[in-house]
C-alpha positions as CSV (number, residue, x, y, z in Angstrom):
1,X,189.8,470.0,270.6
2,X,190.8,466.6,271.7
3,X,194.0,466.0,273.0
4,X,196.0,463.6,271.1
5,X,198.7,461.3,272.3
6,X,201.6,459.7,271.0
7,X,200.4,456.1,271.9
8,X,197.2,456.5,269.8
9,X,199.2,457.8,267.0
10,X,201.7,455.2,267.1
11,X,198.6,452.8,267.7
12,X,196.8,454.1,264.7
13,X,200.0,454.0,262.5
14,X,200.7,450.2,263.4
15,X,196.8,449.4,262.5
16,X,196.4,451.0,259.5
17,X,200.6,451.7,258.1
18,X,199.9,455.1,257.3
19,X,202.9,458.3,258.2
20,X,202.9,459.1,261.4
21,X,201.5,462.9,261.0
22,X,199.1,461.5,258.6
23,X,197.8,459.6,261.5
24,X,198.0,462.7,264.0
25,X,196.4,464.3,261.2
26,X,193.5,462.0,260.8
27,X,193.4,461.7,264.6
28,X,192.8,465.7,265.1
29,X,190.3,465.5,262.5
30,X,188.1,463.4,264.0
31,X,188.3,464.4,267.0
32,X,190.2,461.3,268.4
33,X,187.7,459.0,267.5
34,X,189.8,455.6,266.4
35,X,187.9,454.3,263.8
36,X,186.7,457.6,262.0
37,X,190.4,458.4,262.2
38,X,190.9,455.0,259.8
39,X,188.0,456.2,257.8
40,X,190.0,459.5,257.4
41,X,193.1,457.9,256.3
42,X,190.7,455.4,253.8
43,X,189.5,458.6,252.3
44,X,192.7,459.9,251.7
45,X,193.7,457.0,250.1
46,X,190.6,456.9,247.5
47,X,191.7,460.5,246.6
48,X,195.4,459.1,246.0
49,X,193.9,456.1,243.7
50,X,191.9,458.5,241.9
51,X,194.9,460.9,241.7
52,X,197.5,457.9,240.4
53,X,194.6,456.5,238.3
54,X,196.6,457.0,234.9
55,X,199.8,455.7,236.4
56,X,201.5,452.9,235.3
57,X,201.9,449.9,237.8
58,X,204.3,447.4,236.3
59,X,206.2,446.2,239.5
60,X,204.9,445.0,242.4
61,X,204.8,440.5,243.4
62,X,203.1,437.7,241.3
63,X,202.2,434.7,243.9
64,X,201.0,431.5,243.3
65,X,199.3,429.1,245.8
66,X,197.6,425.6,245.5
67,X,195.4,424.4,247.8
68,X,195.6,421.6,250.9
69,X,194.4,418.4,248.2
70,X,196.6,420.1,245.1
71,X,193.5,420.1,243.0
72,X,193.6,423.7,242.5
73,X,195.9,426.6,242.7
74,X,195.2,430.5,241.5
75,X,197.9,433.2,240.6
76,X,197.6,436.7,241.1
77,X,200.5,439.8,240.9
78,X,199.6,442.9,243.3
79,X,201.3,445.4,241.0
80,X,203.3,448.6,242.5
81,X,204.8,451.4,240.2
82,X,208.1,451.0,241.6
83,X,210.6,448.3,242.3
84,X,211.7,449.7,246.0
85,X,207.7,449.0,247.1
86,X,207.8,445.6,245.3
87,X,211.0,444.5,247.2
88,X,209.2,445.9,250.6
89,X,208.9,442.8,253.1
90,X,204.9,444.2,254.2
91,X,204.1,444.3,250.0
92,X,205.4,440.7,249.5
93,X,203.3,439.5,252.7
94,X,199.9,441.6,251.6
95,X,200.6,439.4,248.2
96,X,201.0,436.4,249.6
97,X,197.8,436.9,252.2
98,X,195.5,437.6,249.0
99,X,197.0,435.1,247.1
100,X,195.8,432.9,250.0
101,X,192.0,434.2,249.9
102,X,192.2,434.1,246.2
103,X,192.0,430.3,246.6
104,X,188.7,430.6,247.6
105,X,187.1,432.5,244.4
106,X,186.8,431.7,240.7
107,X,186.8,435.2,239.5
108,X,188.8,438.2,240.2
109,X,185.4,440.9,240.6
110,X,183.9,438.3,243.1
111,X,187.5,438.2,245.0
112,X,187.9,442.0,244.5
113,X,184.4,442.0,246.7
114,X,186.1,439.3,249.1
115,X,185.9,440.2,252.9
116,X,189.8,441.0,254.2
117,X,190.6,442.9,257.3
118,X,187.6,444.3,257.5
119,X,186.7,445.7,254.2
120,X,186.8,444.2,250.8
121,X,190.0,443.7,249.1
122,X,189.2,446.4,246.4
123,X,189.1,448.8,249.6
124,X,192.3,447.3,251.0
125,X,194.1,448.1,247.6
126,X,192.6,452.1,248.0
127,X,193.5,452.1,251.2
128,X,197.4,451.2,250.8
129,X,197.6,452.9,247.5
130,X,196.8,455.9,250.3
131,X,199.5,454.7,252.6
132,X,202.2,453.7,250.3
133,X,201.7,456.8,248.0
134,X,201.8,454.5,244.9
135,X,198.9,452.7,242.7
136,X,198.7,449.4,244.3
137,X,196.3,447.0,241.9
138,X,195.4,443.3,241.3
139,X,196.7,443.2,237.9
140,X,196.2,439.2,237.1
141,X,193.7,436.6,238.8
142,X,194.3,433.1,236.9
143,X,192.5,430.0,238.5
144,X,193.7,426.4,237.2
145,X,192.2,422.9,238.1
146,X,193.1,419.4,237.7
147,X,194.0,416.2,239.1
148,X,197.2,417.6,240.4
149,X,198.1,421.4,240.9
150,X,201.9,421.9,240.8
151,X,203.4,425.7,241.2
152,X,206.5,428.0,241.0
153,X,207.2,431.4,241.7
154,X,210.5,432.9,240.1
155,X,213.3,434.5,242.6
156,X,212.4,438.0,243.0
157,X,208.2,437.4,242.6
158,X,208.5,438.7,239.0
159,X,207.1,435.6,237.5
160,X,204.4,432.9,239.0
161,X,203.3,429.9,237.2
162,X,200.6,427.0,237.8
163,X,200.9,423.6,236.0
164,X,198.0,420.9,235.4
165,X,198.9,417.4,235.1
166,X,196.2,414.4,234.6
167,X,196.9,412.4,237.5
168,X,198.0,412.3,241.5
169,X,200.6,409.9,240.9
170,X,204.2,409.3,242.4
171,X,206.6,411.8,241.1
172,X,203.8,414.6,239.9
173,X,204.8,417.0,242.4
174,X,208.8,416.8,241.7
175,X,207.3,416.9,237.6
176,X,204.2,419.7,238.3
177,X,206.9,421.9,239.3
178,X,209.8,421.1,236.8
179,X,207.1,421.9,234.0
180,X,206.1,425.2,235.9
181,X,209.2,426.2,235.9
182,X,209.4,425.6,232.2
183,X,206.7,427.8,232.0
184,X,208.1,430.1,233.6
185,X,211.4,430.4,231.6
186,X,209.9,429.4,228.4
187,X,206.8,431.4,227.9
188,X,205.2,429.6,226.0
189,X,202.2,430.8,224.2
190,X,199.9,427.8,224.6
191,X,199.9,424.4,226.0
192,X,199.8,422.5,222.5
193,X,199.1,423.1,218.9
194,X,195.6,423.2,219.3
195,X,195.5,425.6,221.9
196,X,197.4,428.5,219.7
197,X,194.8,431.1,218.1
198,X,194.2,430.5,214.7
199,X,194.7,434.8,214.0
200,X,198.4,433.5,215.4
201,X,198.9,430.3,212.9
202,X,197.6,432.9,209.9
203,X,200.3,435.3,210.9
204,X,202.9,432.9,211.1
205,X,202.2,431.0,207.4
206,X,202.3,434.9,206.5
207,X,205.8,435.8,208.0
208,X,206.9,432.6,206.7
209,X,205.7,433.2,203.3
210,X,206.9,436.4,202.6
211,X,210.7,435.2,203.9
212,X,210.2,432.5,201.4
213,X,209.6,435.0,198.4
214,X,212.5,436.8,199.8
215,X,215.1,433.6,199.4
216,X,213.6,432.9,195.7
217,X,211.2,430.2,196.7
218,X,208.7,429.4,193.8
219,X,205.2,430.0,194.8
220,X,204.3,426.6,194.2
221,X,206.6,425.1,197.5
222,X,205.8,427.9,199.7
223,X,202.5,426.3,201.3
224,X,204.6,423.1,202.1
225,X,207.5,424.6,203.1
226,X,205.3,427.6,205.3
227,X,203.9,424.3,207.4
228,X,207.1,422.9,208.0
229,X,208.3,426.5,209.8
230,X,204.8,426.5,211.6
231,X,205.5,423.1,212.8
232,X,208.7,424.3,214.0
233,X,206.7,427.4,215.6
234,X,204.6,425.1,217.6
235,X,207.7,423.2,218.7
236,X,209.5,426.2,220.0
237,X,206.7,427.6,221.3
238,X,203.9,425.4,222.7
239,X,204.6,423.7,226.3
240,X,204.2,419.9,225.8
241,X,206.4,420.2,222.6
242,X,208.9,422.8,223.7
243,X,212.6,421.1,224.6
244,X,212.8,420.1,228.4
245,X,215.2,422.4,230.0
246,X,216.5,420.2,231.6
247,X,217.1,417.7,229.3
248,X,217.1,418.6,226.0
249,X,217.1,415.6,223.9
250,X,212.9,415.1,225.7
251,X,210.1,417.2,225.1
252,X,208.5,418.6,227.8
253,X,205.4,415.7,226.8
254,X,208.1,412.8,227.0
255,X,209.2,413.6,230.0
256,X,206.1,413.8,232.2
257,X,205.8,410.2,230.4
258,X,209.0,409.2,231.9
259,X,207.8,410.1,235.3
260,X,204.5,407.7,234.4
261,X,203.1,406.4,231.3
262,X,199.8,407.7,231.2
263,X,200.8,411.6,232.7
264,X,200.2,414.3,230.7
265,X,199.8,418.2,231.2
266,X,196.6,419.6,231.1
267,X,197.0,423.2,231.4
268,X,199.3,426.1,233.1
269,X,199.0,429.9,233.7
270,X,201.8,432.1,234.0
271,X,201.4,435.4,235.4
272,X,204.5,437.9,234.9
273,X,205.5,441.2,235.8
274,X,206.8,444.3,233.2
């Protein structure tokens, strides 16, 4: 049998994160051979994902990153079960590495295939999910493009949002990221009236409706009066029309058009945790 020292234990612990007897372990196993050692330790990892499978994976850190011309800017969470391994300072920084190489990719199977560290990132999520002991998974993989990318990412990395705006003009970075943030807070469920699912307008003149009945109304009114709620549903609810937070006699819409005329916002994703 080989004779295994503490330095290549410690050595193959600091490569790969794994417990220290689990690299020994691995080490005796193969016989002292480094990288079949790693192997080893991957394997035990695929059994752990298979094992944690069915667990749920609602913590973990939700990144967002724009690229060098703010053109375009992706979001992704790397979900955890638990809130100790979200808060770890390695999980925050293997986030934020594949939230970097996410820039590169449109789609989260091709980024799942993505070269990183010398596998793919689908085998660097088996292989921690082995070394941590928890189901480690990229949960959410939103891409966003425009004219101007702005971003925010909530204290803690619970929340991460993206914000589109229709021109690189003075001020859209100060305003990209006042609107993300507004996202972020707000949640809102589309970016205007026309972007909110017609199965959720139906189900809104519904719930409207029947409160209607409720009070009294005559059947007649309730049509009129079920679009004036719904109007007041896309208000509360759709970004451009929402309140600004931080000023609320403006829309959201209004003020972008403070910053200049012709600004608008194009699109956001927000990507949260829980």
């Amino acid at each position: 049998m080989a004779k295994i020292t503490a330095a290549e234990v410690n050595k193959l612990r600091q490569t790969t994160g794994a417990g220290m007897m689990d690299c020994k372990k691995a080490l005796v196993e193969a016989e002292g051979d480094f990288e079949k050692a790693i192997e080893i330790l991957r394997k035990k990892g695929q059994k752990v994902a298979a094992n944690r499978a069915d667990r749920e994976s609602s913590e973990g850190a939700a990144i967002a990153k724009v690229n060098s011309d703010a053109t375009e800017g992706v979001v992704i969470s790397l979900n955890c079960e638990t809130d100790f391994v979200a808060k770890n300072e390695s999980f925050v920084k293997l986030a934020t590495d594949l939230a970097d190489l996410a820039l590169g990719y449109d789609s989260k199977d091709d980024f799942l295939a993505a070269s990183f560290e010398g596998m793919t990132v689908a085998e660097k999520l088996t292989e921690q999910t082995g070394v941590i002991g928890e189901k480690i998974e990229i949960a959410s993989f939103e891409k966003l493009s425009a004219p101007f990318v702005g971003s925010y990412i909530h204290a803690g990395n619970k929340i991460a949002t993206l914000v589109g705006l229709s021109a690189n003009v003075d001020g859209a970075a100060e305003a990209a990221k006042d609107v993300a943030m507004q996202a972020a807070a707000m949640n809102p469920v589309a970016l205007n009236e026309e972007g909110v699912d017609q199965s959720v307008i139906d189900k809104e003149i519904e719930i409207a409706k029947d409160q209607l009945r409720q009070e009294g109304k005559p059947e007649a009114m309730l049509d009129n009066i079920a679009k004036g709620k719904l109007n007041r549903f896309f208000k509360d609810n759709t970004l451009v029309n929402q309140d600004f937070i931080k000023d609320s006699k403006q829309s959201v819409a209004q003020y972008v058009k403070s910053v200049n005329a012709d600004l608008q916002v194009t699109g956001f994703k927000r990507v949260a945790l829980g």
